[in-house]
C-alpha positions in Angstrom: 8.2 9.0 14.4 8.2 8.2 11.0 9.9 9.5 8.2 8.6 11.1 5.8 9.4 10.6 1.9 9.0 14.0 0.7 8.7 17.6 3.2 4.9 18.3 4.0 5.5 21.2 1.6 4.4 19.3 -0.8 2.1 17.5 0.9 -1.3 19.5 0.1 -0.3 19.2 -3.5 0.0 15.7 -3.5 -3.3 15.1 -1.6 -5.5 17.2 -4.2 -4.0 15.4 -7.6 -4.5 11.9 -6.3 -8.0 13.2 -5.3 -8.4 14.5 -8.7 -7.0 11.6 -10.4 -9.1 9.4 -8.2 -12.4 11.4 -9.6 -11.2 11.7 -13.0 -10.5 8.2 -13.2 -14.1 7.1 -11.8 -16.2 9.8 -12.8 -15.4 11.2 -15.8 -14.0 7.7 -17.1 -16.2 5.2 -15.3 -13.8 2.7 -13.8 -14.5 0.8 -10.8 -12.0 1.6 -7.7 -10.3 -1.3 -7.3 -10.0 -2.1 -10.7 -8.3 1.9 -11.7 -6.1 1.8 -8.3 -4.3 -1.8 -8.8 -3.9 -0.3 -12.3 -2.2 2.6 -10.2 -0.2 0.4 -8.4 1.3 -1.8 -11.3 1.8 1.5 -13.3 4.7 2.1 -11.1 3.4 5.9 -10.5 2.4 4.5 -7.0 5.8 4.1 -6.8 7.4 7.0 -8.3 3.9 9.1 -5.8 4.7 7.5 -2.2 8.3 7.8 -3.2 8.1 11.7 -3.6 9.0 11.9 -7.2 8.5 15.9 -7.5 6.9 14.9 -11.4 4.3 12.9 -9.6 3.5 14.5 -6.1 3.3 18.3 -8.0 4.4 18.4 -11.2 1.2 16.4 -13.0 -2.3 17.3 -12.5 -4.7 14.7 -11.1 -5.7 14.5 -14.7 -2.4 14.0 -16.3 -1.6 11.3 -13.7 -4.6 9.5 -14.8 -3.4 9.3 -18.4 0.1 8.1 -17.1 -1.4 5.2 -15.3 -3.8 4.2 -18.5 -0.8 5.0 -20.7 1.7 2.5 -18.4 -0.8 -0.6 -18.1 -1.4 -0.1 -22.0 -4.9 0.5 -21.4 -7.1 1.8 -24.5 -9.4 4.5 -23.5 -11.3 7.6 -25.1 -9.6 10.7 -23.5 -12.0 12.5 -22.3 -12.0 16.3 -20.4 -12.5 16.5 -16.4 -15.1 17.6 -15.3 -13.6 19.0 -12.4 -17.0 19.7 -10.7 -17.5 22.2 -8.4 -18.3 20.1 -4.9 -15.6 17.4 -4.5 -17.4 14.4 -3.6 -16.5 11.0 -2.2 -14.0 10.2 -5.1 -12.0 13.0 -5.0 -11.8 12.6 -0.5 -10.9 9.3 -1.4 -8.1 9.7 -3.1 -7.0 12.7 -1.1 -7.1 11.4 2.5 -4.8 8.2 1.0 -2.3 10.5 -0.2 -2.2 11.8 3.4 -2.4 8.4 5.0 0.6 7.1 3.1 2.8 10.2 3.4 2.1 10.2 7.1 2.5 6.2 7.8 5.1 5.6 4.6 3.2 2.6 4.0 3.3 1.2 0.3 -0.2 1.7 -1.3 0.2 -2.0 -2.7 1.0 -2.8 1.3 -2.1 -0.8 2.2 -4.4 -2.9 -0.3 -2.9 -6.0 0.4 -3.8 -5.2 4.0 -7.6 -4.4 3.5 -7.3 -0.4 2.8 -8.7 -0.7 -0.6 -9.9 2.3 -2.8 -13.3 0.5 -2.3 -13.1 -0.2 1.3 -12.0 4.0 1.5 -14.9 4.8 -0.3 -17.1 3.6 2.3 -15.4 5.7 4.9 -16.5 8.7 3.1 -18.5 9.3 6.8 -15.3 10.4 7.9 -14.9 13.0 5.5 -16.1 16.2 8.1 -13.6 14.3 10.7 -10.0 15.5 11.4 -7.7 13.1 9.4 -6.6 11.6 12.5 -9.2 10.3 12.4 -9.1 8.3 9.5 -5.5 7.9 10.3 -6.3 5.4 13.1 -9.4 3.8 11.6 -7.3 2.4 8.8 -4.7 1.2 11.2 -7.0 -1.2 12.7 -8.3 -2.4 9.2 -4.5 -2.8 8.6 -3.9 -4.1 12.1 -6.9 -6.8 12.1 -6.2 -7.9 8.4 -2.7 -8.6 9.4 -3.0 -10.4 11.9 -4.9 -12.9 9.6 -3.1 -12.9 6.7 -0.3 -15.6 7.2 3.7 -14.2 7.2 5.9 -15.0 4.1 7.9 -17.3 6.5 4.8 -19.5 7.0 4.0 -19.5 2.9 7.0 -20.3 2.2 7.8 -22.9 5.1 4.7 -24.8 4.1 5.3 -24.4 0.0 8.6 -26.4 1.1 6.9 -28.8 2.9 8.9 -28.1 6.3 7.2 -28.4 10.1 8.4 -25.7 12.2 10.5 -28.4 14.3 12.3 -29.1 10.8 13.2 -25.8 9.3 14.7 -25.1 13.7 16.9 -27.9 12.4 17.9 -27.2 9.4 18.2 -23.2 10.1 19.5 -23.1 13.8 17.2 -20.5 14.7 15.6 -21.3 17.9 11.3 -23.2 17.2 10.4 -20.7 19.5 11.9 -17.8 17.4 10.2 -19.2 14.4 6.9 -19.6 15.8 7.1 -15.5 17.4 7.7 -14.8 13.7 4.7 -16.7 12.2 2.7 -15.6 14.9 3.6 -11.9 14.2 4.4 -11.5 17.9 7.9 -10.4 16.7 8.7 -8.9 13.6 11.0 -10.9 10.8 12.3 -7.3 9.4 13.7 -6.4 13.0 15.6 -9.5 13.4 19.5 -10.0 13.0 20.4 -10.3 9.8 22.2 -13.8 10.8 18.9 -14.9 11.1 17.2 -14.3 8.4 20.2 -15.3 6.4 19.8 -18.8 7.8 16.1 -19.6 7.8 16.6 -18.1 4.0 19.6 -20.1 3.4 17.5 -23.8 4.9 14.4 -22.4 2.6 16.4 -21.9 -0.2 14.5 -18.4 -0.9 15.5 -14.6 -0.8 16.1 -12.8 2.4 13.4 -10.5 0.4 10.7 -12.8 0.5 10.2 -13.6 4.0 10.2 -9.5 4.9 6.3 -8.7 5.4 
């Protein structure tokens, strides 16, 4: 099971101010998804949100979290008043059934985007709005699933940036070529291995433990 950042208390909160900021931010101030969420996530309120900052998650409006993100990637804009219509549309389900998906997977949104669950790519779910969120829940695990399994691992990036074969960096690391081609090939997870491991293909790459966690 996973755990949780912050109690489900909070959780219904949460999921109706990211809906509302998600509306504000493309209804009321005309910004296209993608562009307003990777605003979110380099903001650091995605951070201080999926972390369960109590100012974030319940203690600022939809509206006010809006302003925060604008205000934190020094973005100019006319402030202008929601409009906070009566039917909440696909905007506001957007951002809504997110905030559930990452309190009930713990997923980083930037992890989320990186792996195909764009605001955009949400959006056109919208279908599932009627559905029981388990629903959406397992729909976006296999868009996350299928996009991980092409995007290539930070052990390959960084293997191939150093211009090592996988016979070479076995050499130089002492971790088995089998073990590093289970890691490539996602077949075993890099995060779950011993830490002597990862220490030692870090050590032959000359990189960060960091940045060969996926």
């Amino acid at each position: 099971m996973t755990t949780k950042a912050y109690s489900e208390l909070y959780l219904d909160d949460a999921m109706n101010n990211l809906g509302d900021m998600v509306e504000y931010a493309l209804c009321d101030m005309g910004f296209e998804a993608d562009e307003f969420f990777s605003r979110f996530i380099a903001s650091g309120v995605a951070t201080d949100f999926e972390r369960g900052n109590p100012k974030y998650v319940s203690g600022m409006s939809g509206f006010e979290l809006a302003e925060a993100v604008l205000k934190a990637t020094d973005m100019e804009y006319k402030k202008k008043t929601p409009s906070y219509p009566e039917f909440k549309g696909r905007e506001y389900w957007a951002g809504w059934i997110l905030a559930y998906y990452q309190w009930e997977t713990n997923q980083r949104f930037e992890d989320m985007v990186k792996d195909g669950l764009s605001l955009s790519a949400v959006l056109s779910m919208y279908i599932l709005h009627e559905a029981d969120v388990s629903k959406f829940v397992e729909c976006a695990n296999d868009i996350i699933a299928r996009n991980k399994k092409k995007r290539k691992t930070g052990l390959y990036n960084i293997r191939k940036a150093r211009g090592f074969t996988q016979q070479q960096l076995s050499e130089a690391s002492g971790v088995t070529l089998r073990m590093i081609q289970l890691y490539e090939q996602r077949q075993n997870d890099i995060g779950k291995a011993q830490a002597g491991v990862v220490l030692r293909l870090a050590k032959a790459l000359g990189c960060n433990v960091e940045d060969l966690m996926d």
